[in-house]
LUMLUMFI-182755 format. One record per atom (N, C-alpha, C): y, x, z. Coordinates in steps of 0.001 Angstrom, whole numbers, plus 500000, padded with zeros to 6 digits. Example, Ala and Ser with C-alpha at 12.3 -4.5 7.8 and 13.67 -1.06 7.14 Angstrom:
494310513190507800 495500512300507800 496700513200507800 497750512850507080 498940513670507140 500030512900507870 
***
This chain:
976034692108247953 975974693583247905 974815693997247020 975083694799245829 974224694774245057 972553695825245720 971675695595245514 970256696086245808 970491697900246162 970420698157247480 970520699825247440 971553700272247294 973080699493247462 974058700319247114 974766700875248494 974085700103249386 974720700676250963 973757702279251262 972826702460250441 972364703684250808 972739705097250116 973451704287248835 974399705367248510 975504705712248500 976239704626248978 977507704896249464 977441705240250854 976257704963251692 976016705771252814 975887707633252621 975131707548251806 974774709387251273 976509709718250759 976998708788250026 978637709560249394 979219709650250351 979430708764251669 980402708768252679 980028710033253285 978871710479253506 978199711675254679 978818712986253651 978333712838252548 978950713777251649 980620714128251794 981171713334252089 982745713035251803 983185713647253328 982711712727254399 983226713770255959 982520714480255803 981710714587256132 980566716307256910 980637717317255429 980715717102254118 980280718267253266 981118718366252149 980733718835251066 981942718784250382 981276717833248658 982682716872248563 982768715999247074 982914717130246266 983612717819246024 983591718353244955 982332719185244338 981783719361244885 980521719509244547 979543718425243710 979896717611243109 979716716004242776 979877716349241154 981325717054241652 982243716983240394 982141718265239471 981442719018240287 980574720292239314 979453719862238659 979193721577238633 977884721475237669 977812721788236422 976797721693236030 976657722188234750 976460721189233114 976745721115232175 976644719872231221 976903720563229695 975565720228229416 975327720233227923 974998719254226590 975114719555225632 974627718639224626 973711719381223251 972442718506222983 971629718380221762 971898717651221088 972473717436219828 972872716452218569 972084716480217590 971221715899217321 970689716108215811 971264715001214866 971252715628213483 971593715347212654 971159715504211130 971075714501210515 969709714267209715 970843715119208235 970496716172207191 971162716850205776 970793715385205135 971325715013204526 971287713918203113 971942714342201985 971903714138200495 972308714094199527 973146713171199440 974170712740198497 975144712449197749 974692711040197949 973212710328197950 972958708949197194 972279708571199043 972194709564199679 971639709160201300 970485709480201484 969966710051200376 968135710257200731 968150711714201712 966824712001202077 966989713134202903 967388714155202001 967855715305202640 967687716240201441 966593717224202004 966107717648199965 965036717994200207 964971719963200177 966456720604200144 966612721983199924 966115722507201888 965896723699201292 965573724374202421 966767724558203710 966223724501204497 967651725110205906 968870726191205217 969933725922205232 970752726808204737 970489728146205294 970351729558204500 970211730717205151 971446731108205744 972472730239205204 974371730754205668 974391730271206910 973749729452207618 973289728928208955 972930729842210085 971820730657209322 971277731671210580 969549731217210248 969008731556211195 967658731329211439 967358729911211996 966751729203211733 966231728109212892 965251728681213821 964723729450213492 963697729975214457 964324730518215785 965538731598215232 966130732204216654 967436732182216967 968217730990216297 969274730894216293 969752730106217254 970531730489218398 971117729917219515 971386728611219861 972283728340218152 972861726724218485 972801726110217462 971904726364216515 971730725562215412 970697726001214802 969682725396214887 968089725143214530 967771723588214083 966900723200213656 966177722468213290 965064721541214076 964940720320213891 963663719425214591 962746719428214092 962392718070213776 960987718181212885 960781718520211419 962198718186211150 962349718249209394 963288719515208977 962790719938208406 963645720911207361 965220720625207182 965384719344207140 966612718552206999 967546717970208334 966661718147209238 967280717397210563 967793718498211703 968984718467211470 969652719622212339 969752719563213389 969555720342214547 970101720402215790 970814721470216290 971982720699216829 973318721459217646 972940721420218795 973226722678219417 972272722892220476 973963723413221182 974212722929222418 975584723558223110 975021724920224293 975679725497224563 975615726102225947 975935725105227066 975684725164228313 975991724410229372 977383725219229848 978362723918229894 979628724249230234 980008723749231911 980904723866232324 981504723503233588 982309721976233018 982715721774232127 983600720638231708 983199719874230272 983206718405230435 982939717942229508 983740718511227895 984566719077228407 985708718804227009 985187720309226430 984595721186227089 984023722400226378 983052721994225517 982605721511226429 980833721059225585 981215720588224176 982483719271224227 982676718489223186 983396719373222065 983784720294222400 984493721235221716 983434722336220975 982819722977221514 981861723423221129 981089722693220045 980367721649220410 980327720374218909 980894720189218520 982116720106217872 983216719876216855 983128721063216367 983675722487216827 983515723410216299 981811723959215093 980407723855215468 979415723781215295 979499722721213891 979885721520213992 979796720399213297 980555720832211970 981846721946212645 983060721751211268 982622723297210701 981525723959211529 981139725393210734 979808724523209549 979038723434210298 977854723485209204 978221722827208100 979272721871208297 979612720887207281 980434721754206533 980963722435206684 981994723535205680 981216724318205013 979568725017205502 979206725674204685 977708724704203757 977753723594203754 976915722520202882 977343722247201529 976561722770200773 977671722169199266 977549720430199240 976412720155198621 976366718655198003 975955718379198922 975576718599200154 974613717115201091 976173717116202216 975738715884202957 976958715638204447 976104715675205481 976218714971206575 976055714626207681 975652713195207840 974195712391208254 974059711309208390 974883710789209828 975392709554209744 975844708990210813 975385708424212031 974332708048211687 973428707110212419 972204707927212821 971566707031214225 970161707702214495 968799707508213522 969035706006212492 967925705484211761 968120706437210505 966965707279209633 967375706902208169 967331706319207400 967733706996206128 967995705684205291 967093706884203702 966836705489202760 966603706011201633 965164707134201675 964766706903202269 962967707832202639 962135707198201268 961568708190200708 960548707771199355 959191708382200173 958879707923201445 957533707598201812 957630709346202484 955926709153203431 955881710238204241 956152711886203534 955460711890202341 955515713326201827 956268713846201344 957508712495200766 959082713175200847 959654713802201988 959122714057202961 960391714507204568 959814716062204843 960287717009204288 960268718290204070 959727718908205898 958479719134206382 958648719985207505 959295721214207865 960153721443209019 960543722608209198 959934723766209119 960663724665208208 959476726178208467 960703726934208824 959581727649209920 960259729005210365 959885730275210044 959442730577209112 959234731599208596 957342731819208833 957317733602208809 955431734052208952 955412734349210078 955621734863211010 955733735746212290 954776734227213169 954155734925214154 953289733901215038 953954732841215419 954740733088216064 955743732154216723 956597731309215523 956954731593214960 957136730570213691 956352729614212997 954897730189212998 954051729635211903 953168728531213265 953329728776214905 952844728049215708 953892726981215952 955184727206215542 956360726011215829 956046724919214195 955839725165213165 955381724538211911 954109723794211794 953061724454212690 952050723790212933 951519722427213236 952457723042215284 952759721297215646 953890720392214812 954307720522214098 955078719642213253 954051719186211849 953152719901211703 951952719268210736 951294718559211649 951264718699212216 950138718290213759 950881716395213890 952529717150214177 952760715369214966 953177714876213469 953236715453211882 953206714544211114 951839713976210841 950501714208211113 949243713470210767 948659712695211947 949458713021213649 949145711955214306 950013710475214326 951985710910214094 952251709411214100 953118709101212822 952902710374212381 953728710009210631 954698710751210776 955448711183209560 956166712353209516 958037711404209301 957810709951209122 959080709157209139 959696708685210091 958490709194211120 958987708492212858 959989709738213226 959164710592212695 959663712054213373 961048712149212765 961805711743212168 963397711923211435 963975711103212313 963727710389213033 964763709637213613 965403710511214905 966917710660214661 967875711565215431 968464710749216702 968779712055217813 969389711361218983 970145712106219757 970531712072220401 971791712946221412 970989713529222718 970719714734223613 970370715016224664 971311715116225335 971489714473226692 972328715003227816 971851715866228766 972034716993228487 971815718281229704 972359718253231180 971956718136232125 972548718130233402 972075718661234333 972901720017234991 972405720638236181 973549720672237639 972662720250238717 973617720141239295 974163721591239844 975387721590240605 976035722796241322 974985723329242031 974471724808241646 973462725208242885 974155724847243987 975638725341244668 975567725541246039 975628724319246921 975594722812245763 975452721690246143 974015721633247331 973036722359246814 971717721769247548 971768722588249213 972077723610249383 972327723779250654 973170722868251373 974064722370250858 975085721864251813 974170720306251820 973944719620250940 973179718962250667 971862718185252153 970853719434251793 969604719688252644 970234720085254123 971991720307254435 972015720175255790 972374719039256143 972844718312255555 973698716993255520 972232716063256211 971449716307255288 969935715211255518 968660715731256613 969402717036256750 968280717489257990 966884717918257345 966843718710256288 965829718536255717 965208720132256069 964220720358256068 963124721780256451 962478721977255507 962741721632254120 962086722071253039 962035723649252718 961238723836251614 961647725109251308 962896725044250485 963887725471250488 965187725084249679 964559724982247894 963928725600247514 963691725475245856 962689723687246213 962100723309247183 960843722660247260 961895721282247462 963341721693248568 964175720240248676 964728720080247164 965416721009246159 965883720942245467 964671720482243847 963604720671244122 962753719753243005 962461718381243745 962071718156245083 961987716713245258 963268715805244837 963913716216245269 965241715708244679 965660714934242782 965621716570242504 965824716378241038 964681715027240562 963207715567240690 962349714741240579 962617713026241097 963105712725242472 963769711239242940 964854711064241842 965596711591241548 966580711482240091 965914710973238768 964997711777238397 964089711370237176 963569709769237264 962919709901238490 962343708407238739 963488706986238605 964382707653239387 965452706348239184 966024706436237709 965888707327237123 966649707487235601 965727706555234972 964284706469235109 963867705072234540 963603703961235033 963919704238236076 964032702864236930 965158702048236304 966259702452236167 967241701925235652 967882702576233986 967165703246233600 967527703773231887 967954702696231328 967381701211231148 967662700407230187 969064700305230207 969855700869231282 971181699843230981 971402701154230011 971102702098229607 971707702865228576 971340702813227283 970215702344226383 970201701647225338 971382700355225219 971450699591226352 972308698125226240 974041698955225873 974461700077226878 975663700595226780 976173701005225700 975079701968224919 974921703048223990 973699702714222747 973179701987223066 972464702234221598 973160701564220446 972811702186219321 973718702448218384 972581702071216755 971525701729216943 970323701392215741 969981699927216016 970667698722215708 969861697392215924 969581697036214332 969617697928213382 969194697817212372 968635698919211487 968272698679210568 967261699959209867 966268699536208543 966764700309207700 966624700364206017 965407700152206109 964792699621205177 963865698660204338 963068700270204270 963386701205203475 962433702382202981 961980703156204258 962425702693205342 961699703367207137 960303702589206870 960020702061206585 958792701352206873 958064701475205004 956845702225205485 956192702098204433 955007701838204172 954148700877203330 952812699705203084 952681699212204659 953858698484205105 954059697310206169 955598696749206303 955047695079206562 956059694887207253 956070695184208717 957359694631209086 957928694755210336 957642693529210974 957446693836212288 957902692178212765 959491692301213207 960277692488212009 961432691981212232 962044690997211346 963599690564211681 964197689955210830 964765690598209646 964735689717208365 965324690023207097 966852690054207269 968066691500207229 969077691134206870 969788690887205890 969198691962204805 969417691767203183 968102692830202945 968390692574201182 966863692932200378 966870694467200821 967714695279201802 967949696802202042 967034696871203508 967687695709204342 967761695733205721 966812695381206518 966631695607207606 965670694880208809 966571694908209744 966312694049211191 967675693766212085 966777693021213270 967215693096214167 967052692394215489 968307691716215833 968238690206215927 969684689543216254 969976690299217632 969437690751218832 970372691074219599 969700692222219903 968785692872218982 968642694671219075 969852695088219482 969212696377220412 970282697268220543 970339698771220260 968896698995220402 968067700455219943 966838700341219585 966857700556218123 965279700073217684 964586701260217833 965280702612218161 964950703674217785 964407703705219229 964830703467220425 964199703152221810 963144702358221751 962790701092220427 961888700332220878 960550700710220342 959791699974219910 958237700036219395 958334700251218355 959229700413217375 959196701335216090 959364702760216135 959771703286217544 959984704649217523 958619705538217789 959061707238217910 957728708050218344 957388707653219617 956124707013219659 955742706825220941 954159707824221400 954275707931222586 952664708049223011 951811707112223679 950737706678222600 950428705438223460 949198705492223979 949291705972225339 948109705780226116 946891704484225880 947106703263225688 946728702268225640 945935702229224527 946160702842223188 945224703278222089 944585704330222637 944737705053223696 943654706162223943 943976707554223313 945502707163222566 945893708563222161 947109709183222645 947471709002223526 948483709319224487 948609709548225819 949589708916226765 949417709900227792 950405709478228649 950211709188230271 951743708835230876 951747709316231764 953077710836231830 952870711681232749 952960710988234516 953127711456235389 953041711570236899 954226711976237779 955236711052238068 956495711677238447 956697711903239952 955256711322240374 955317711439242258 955692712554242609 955667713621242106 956366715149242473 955911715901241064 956899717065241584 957023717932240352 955784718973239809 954923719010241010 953226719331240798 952491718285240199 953008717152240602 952018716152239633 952399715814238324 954107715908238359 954290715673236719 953634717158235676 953514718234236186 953421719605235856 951938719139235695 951216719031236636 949661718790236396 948921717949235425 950129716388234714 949614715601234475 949637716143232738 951031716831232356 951340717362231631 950173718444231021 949938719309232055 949319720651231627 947779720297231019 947096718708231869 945994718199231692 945785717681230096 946508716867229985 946646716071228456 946587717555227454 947410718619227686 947338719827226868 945719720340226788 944904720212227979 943868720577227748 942485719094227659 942805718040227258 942179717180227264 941478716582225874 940315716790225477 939798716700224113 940356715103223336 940747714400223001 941553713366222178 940217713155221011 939523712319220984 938377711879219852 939191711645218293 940807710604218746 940759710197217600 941850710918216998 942423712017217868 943324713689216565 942019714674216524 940759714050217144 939745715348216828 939510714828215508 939395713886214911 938821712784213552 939807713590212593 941344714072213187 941506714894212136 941343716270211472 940629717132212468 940821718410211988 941445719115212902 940913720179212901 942057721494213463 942324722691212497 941625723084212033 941668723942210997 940816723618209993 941255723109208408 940267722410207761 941054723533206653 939220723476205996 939677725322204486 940203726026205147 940812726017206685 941473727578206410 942429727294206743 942867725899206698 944087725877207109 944764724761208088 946028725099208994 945689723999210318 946224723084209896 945790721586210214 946474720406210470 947405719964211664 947038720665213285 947463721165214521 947426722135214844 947523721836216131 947414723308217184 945906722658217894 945568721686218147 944169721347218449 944755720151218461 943061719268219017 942573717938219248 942782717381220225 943954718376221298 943913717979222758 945165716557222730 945056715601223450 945916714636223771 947530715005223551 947985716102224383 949373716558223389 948612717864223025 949311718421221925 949097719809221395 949907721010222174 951469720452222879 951723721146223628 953390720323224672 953144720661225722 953857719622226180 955161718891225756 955639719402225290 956769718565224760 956561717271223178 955331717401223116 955002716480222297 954999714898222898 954823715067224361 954939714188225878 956512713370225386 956514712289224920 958276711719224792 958250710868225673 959448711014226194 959947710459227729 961513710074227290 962179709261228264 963962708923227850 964169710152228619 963760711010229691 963984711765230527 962993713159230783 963246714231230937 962349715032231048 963379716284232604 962459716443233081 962712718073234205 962496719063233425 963517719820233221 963379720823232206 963655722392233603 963152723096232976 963129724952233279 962864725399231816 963515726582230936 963298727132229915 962540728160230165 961645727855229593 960188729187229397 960393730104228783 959843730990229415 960382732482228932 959303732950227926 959139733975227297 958310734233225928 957177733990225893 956494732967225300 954919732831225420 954663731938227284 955790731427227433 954904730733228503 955129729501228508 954586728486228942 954323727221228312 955423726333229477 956350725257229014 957065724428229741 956399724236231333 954999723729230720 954439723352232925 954860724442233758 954127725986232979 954104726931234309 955287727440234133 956558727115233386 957617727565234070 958132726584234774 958111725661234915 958249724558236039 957897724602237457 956470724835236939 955622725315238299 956418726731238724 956561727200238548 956925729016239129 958362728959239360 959061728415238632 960679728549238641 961153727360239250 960635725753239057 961151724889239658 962034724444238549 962990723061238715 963954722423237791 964963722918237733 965373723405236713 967018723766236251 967874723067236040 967352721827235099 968065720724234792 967493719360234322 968156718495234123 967343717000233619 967891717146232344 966909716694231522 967632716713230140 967336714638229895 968248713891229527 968431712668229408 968583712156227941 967151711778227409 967066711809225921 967142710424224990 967929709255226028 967480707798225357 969117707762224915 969933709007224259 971268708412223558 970945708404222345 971168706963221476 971439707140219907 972619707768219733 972475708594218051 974240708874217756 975133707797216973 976440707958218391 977066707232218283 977931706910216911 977134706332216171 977937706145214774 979253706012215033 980176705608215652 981793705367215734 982412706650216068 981642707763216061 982347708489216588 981674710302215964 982809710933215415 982028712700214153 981148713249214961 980922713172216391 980145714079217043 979127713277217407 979000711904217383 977698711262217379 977870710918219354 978278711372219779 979037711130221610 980434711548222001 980779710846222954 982242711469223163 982641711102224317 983631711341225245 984004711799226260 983824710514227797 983916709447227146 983699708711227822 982282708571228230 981404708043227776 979932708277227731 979333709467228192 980047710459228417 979869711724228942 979938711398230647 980816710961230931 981815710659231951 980979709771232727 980460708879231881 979401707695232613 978056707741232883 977237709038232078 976114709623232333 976148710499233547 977395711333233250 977585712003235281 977601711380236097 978343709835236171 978005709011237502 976655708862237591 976055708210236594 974623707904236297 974144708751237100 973650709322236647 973088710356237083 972979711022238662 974491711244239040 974986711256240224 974172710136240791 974456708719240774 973911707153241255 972443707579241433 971702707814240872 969779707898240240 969771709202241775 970963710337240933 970301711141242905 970510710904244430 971636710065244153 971652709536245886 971014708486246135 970600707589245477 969971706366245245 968391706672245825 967739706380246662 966510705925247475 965140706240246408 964685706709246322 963478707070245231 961984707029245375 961312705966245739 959966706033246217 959083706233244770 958145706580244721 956763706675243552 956458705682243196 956530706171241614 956307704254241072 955338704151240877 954420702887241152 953311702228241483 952980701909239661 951578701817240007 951321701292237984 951809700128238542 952327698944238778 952684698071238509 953968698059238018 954769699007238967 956188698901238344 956325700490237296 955260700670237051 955422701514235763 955253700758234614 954566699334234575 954911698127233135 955782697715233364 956350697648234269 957418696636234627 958676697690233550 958984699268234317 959594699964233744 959571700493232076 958358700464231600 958248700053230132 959008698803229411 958126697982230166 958965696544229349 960035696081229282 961243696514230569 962116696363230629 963094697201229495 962397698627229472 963634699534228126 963001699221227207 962175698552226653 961400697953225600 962057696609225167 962299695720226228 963109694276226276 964667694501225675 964891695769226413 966484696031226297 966549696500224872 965930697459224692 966115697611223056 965701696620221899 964867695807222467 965169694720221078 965951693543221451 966096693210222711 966953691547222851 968246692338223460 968441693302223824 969349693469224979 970484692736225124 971295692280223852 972408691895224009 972291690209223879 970888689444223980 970215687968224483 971180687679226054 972140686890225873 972321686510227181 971453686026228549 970693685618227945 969600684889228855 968596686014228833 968500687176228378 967504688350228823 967525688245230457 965858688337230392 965688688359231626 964790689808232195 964897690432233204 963691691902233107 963429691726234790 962456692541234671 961537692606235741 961681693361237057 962038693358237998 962798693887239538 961569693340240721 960475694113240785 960032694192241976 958983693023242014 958770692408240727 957313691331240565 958142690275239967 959526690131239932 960549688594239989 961087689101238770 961422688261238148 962413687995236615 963892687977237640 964964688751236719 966551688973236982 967135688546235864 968230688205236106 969205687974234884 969325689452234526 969479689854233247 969707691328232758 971172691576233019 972256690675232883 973368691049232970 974059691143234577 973088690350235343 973458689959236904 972883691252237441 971733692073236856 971491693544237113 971894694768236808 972720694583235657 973379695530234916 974886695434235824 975608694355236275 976532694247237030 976535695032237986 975612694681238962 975475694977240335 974906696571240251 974536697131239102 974294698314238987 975415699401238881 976423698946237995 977574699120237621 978605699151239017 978220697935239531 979560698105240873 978670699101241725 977634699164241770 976973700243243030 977618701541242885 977953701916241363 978437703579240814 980151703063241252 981059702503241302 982470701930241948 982456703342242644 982203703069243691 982502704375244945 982370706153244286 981622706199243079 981222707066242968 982573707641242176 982371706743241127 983863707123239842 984970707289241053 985377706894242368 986594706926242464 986472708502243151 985423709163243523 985436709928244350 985271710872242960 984814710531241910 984577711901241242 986433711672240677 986574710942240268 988164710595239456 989226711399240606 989003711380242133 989888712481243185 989761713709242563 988330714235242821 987885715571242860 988920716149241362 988644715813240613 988599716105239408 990294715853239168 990572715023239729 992023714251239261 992376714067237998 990861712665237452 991162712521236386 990235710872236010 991243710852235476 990653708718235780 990097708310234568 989556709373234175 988426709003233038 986800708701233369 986846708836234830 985769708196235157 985784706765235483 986737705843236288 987052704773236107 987288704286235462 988209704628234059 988594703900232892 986885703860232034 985849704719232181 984792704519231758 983522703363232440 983992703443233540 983384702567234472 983561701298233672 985203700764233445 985856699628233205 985025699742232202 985170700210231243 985056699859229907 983234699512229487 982413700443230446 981050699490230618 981266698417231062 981867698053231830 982036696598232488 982141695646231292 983602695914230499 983726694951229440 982503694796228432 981773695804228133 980578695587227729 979137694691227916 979647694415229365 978824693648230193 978959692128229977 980284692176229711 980465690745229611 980698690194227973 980487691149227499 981109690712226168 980205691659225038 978778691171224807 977926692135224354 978598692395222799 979418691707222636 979709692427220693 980416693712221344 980880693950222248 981562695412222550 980721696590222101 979479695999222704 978535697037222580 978542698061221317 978142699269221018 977837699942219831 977022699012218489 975962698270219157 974868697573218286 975411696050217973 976199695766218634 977575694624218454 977976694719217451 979101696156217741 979979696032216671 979330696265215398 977822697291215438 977781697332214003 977285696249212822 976344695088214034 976184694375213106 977038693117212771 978210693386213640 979305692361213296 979808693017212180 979900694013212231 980669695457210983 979884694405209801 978689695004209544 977634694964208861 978179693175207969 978128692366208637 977723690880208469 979512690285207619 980443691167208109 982013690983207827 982230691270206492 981290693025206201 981728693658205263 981106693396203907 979842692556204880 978373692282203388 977618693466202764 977664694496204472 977069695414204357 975652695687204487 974440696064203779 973729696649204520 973517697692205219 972398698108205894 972570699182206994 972568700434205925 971649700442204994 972415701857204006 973965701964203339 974347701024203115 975875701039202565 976508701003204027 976477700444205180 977521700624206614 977171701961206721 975782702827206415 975711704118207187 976332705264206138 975905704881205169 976624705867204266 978047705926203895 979093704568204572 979841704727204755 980283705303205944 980342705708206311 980519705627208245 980036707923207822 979480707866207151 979055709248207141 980010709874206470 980382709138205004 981093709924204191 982661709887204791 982957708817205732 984325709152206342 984172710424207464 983200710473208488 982860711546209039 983114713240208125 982504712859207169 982447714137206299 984155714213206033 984576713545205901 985981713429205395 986824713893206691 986536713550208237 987607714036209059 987059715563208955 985885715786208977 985639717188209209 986026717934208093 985974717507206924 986395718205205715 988508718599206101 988816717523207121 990513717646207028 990542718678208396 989792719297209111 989539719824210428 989880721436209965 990566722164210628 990725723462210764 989478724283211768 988603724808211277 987538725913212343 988297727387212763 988619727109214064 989166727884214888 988239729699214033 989248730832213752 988713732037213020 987533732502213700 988070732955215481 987135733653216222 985945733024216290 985712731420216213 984753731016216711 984227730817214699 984557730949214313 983920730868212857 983154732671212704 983875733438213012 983003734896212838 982075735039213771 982153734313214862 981624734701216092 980157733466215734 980525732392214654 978838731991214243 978255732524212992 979434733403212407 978521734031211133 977689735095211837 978283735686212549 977541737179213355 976539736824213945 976383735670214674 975315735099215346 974012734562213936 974546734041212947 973347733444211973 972865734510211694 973706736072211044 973048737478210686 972397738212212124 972762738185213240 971798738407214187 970499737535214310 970649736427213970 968948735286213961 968492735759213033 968664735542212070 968174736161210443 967400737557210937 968055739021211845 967281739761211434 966329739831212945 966778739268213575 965638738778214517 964588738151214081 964902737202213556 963022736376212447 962330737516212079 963069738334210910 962665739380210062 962109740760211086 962448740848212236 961635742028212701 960801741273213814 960646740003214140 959537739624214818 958007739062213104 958790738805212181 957764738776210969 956977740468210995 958304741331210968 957550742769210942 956721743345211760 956952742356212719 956056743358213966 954742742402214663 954345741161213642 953629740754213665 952303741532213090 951639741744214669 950298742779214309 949123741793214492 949277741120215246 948133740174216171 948297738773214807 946919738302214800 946394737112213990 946690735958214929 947162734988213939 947596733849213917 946352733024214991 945452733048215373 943971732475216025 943928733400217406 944337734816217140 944408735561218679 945754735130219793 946533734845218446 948051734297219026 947870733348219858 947433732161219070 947420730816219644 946265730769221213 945414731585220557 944410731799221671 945129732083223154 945811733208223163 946752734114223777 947700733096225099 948627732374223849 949201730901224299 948890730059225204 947647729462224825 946683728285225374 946146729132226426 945968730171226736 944642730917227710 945836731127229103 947378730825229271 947965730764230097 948276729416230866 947804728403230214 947928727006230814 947639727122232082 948238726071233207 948202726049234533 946753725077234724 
***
């Protein structure tokens, strides 16, 4: 019986007589896609945000990351996976229709980078709030480089059914304050999401290789695949591993938040925001006149904090992620360790959708104690292990002080969610949660299944490198979307929306009275 699975199929059974499943099978579910503009030859491109787009600054569902070039599709939270996915297709076949010469990169790695000062930062215009979102993007290009910051990934949004937590908190006998049961909760969710995250790089990651021009005056400690390539024989997400944006406490310039409750992750967060950092003070805050950051503090502002997982509440104007956390409590988990799925135009798709709701589901009924610094290395090294060996048969990771077979844990993890798919596959009456179940399974046993499998079997067949597999793989993408019809209503209904962002920028530029130093002041002087 795999580790903990009698305590959640104990919680599903109590759920199932005394309360109600379908509540399981709600909820709320969104998606973040980014996606890197390239030119014709794969390099980034270096033109400004399309204005036929809308604003990045205030535009609903399509804004920008770190780069000028790196798009993000931002969904509404739907009731059903197939909205959400629809909504991205639609989004995908409005931006790619209005792009002249650049496409859509395929992959989470890029490709073709001519060094840091080629990767265009996002600007959002003059207005405070624009010129403070451009800042920290000068800020996190001079603390970890502005080439880390291009690398793209998928968010999974997930909120559960409010009227789930009453029925919920009677089921367990609980005397909380109902907002106070419903963050311990979410928060026991977070914890198990990295307790067990790795099996989602092994499922889903989609980067076990990555162009020669990502890395610049160093090598890698990786393997040579061709004079283009770098490769991990059984990488699975390099973009998960130690080549990605990290914060690394351990150099003294980072930071590892506090998940024992949602006051301590809020506290640990709000602290690092106000915590002096010696070696981003070495760079400057305002040098001539002009900023390099937002300050010298450990993050500049919390979301600079990268996690596979974050407790999200959306802050309302001028107030900072902690204290809307603190005041409002969790809305949703946002689940940030998906690469985009190169095999597929939207970069995710329906299945993987399907298997993050069990997930997820599994992580909240699942037993959740506070992780100890011991098994907080343990929990590093393990999604660290998984993204560069994962698909090593003999990988072994760390469970409670003892070495596991990776695949004898990934199993028994897999059958623990069994009970879950069949009860959501009733509710729903729809066996795309089991047929997703299965199909991780076969993955389990047969790591070329994997995403990072097939590509470097792709790769090794075709005598591809990772810039010729990605730039192929893109320009067919560009090609289904180029053969795609964009539904009319929902095509006027995003032009009206880009000319509503547009003159939203333009009258928050106009009505910028207050200085750029009173602003920021303003900002920072609300921290918890």
């Amino acid at each position: 019986m795999p580790p903990g699975s009698p305590s959640v199929q104990g919680q599903l059974a109590l759920i199932c007589k005394q309360g109600n499943p379908a509540l399981l099978a709600s909820g709320l579910f969104g998606l973040e896609k980014e996606s890197l503009r390239v030119t014709e030859a794969g390099g980034i491109a270096l033109s400004p945000h399309p204005a036929v787009l809308g604003s990045a600054l205030t535009h609903p569902h399509i804004t920008t990351d770190y780069s000028e070039a790196l798009l993000e599709f931002v969904t509404p939270p739907f009731q059903e996976f197939s909205q959400a996915l629809d909504c991205l297709q639609n989004l995908h076949l409005y931006v790619q229709k209005n792009l002249r010469d650049e496409f859509l990169w395929a992959t989470s790695m890029p490709c073709v980078l001519a060094g840091e000062d080629s990767i265009p930062i996002g600007r959002y215009g003059t207005s405070n709030h624009g010129l403070m979102k451009y800042i920290y993007r000068v800020g996190l290009g001079y603390r970890y480089g502005r080439v880390m910051q291009v690398i793209a990934g998928v968010h999974f949004n997930y909120s559960i059914a409010e009227n789930f937590w009453p029925m919920y908190q009677k089921l367990l006998g609980s005397h909380e304050r109902p907002r106070d049961f419903r963050d311990t909760h979410y928060m026991g969710m977070v914890r198990n999401l990295q307790r067990y995250g790795w099996i989602i790089p092994y499922l889903f990651g989609a980067s076990p290789a990555v162009c020669r021009s990502f890395f610049t005056g160093k090598e890698p400690d990786l393997l040579v695949f061709d004079d283009t390539t770098y490769y991990e024989h059984y990488a699975t997400s390099l973009r998960m591993g130690d080549i990605g944006y990290q914060n690394r406490r351990e150099e003294g310039m980072g930071i590892k938040a506090c998940y024992d409750s949602l006051d301590d992750y809020v506290q640990s967060l709000a602290c690092a925001t106000k915590t002096l950092c010696p070696v981003w003070a070495e760079i400057g805050v305002k040098v001539n006149g002009e900023y390099r950051q937002l300050n010298a503090n450990r993050l500049q502002i919390e979301n600079e904090y990268y996690s596979s997982v974050r407790p999200k509440q959306p802050p309302a104007d001028m107030e900072t992620p902690s204290r809307a956390l603190k005041e409002k409590g969790i809305q949703y988990v946002e689940l940030r360790s998906l690469d985009v799925n190169a095999y597929h135009p939207l970069g995710v798709e329906d299945l993987q959708l399907r298997f993050l709701h069990m997930f997820l589901l599994y992580c909240l009924l699942r037993p959740s104690s506070a992780i100890s610094s011991v098994e907080r290395k343990e929990i590093d090294r393990n999604l660290l292990w998984v993204a560069h060996q994962g698909r090593d048969p003999l990988l072994k990771l760390q469970r409670g002080g003892k070495a596991v077979l990776f695949r004898d844990w990934a199993s028994e993890l897999l059958e623990a969610m069994q009970p879950l798919a069949q009860v959501l596959a009733t509710e729903k009456k729809d066996t795309g949660y089991t047929d997703s179940l299965n199909r991780q399974r076969q993955k389990i046993v047969d790591a070329d299944q994997t995403p990072s499998g097939r590509m470097l079997k792709e790769m090794r067949e075709s005598g591809e490198g990772f810039y010729q597999f990605a730039r192929r793989l893109s320009l067919e993408q560009w090609r289904h979307f180029s053969s795609q019809q964009l539904d009319d209503s929902f095509r006027d209904q995003l032009r009206e929306l880009g000319l509503q962002s547009l003159q939203q920028q333009r009258e928050l530029e106009t009505n910028t009275r207050e200085s750029l130093d009173s602003f920021l002041q303003r900002y920072f002087s609300q921290q918890i």
